[in-house]
C-alpha beads as a LAMMPS data file, in Angstrom:
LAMMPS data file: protein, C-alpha beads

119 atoms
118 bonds

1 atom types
1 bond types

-500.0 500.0 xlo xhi
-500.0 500.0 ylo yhi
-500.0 500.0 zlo zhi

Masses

1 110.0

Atoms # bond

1 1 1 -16.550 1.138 -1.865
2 1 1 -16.375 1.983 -5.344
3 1 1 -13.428 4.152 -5.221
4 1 1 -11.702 1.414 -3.303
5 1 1 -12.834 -1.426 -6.033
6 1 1 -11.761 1.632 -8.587
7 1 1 -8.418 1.515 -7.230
8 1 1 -8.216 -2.462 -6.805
9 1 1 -8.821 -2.691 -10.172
10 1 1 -5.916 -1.343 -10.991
11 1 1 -3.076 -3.183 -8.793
12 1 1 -0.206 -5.213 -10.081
13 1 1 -0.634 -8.885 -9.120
14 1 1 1.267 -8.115 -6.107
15 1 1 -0.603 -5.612 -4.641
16 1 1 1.968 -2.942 -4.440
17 1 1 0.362 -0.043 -7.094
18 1 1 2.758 1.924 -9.730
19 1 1 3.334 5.734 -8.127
20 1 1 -0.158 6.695 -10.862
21 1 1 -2.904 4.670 -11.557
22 1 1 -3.715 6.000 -14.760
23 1 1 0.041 5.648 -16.465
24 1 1 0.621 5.953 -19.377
25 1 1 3.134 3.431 -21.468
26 1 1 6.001 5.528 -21.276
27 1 1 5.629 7.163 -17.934
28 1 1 8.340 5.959 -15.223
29 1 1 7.206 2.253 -13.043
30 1 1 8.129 2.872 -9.898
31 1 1 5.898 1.241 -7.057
32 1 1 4.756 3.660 -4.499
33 1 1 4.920 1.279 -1.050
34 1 1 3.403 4.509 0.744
35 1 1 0.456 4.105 -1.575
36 1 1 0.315 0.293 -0.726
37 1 1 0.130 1.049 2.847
38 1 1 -2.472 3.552 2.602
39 1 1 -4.448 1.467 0.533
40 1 1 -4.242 -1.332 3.338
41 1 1 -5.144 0.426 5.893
42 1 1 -8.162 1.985 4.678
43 1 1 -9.243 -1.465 2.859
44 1 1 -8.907 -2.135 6.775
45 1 1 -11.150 0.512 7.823
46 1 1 -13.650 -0.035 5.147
47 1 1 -14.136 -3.656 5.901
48 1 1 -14.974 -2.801 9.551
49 1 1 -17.796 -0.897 8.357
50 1 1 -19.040 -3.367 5.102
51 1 1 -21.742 -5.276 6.535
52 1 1 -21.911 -8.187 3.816
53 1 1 -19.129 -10.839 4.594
54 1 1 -17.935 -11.837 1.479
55 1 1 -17.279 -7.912 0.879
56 1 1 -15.611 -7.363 4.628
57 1 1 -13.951 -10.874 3.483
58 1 1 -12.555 -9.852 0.336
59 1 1 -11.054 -5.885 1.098
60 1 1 -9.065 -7.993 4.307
61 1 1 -7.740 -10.791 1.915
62 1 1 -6.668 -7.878 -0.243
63 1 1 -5.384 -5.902 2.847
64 1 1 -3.400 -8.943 4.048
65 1 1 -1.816 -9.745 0.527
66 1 1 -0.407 -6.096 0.460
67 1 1 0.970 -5.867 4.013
68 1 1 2.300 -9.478 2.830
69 1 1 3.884 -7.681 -0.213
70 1 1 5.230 -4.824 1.956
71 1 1 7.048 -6.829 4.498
72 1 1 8.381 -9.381 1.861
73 1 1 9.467 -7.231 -0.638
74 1 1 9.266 -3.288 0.606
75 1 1 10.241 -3.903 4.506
76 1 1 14.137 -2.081 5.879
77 1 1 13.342 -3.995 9.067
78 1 1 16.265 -5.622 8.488
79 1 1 18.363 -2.822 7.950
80 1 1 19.757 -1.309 11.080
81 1 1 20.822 2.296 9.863
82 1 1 17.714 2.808 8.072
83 1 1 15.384 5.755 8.789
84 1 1 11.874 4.390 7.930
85 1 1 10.322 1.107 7.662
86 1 1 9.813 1.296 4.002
87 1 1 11.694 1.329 1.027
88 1 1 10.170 2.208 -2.577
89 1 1 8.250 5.178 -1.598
90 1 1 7.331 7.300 -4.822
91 1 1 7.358 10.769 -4.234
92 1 1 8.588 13.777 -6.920
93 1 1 8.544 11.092 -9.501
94 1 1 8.092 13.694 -12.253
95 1 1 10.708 15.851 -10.624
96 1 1 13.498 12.900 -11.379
97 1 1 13.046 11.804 -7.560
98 1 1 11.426 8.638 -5.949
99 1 1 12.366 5.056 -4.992
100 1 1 12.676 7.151 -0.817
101 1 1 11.338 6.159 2.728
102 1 1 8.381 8.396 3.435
103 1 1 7.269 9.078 6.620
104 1 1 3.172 8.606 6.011
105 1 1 4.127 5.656 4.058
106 1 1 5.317 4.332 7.682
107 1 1 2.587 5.299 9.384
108 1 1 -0.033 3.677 7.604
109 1 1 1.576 0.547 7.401
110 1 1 1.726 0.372 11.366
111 1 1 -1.457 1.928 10.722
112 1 1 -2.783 -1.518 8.629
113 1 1 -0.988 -3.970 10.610
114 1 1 -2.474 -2.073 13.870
115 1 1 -6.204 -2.266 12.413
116 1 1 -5.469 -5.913 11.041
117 1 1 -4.835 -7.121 14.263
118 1 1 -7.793 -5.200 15.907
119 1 1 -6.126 -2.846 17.852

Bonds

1 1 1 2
2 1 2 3
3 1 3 4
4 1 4 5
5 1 5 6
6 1 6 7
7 1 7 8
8 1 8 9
9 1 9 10
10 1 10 11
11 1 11 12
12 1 12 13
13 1 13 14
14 1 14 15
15 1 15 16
16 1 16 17
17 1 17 18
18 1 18 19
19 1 19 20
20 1 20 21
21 1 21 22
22 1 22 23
23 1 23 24
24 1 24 25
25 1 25 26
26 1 26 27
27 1 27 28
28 1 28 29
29 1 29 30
30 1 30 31
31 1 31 32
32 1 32 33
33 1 33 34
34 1 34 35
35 1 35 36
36 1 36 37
37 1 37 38
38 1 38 39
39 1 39 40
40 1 40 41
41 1 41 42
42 1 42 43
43 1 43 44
44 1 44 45
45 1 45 46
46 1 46 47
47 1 47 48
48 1 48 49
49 1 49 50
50 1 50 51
51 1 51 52
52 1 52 53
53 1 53 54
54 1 54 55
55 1 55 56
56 1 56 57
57 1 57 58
58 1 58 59
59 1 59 60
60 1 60 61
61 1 61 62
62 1 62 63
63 1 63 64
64 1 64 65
65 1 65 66
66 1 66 67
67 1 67 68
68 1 68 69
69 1 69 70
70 1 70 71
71 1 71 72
72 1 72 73
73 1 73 74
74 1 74 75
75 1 75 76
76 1 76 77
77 1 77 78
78 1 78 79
79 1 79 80
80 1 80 81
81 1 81 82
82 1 82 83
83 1 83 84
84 1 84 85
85 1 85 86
86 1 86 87
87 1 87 88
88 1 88 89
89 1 89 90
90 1 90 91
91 1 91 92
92 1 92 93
93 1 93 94
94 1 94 95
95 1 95 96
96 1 96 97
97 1 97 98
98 1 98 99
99 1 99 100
100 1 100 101
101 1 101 102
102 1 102 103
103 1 103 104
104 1 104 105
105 1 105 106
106 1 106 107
107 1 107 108
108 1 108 109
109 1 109 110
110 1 110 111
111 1 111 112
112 1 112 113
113 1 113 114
114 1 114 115
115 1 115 116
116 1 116 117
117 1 117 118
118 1 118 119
């Protein structure tokens, strides 16, 4: 719980967190929609095993704002020749590369909406 409120501490006010949660000023922006989708689905996971309801209450509000975020903003659903579900993926940011569809990104976000639904 307190890495997760850690982590919530540190989202933009759409849920979606920059590629680093500890950036500094000049370091590149990018969102990281894999990290999002982790995030969500273990916000998921951790709220099935808080036992106070205003905690389980809050982490799926949170949980539900970011898969909200993700298929608003982040989602290639509509995209027919795209390879992931995705888009905005950090990865290799350092490197010069990011802004890709990642594959664990895509699993934990059917991984979220999965657990958000109770399956």
């Amino acid at each position: 719980m307190r890495l997760a409120d850690y982590a919530l501490t540190r989202l933009p006010a759409d849920g979606v967190p920059f590629w680093d949660y500890c950036l500094d000023a000049d370091a590149p922006q990018y969102r990281d929609s894999s990290a999002a989708a982790v995030m969500a689905a273990g916000l998921c996971d951790l709220a099935d095993h808080v036992e106070r309801r205003a905690v389980k209450g809050h982490y799926h509000t949170v949980a539900d704002q970011i898969l909200r975020s993700l298929a608003d903003e982040y989602s290639l659903l509509d995209h027919p020749t795209a390879e992931g579900l995705l888009r905005h993926g950090a990865e290799w940011v350092r490197e010069g590369l990011s802004d890709t569809m990642l594959p664990y990104g895509d699993y934990f976000y059917i991984e979220a909406l999965a657990r958000r639904h109770g399956l």
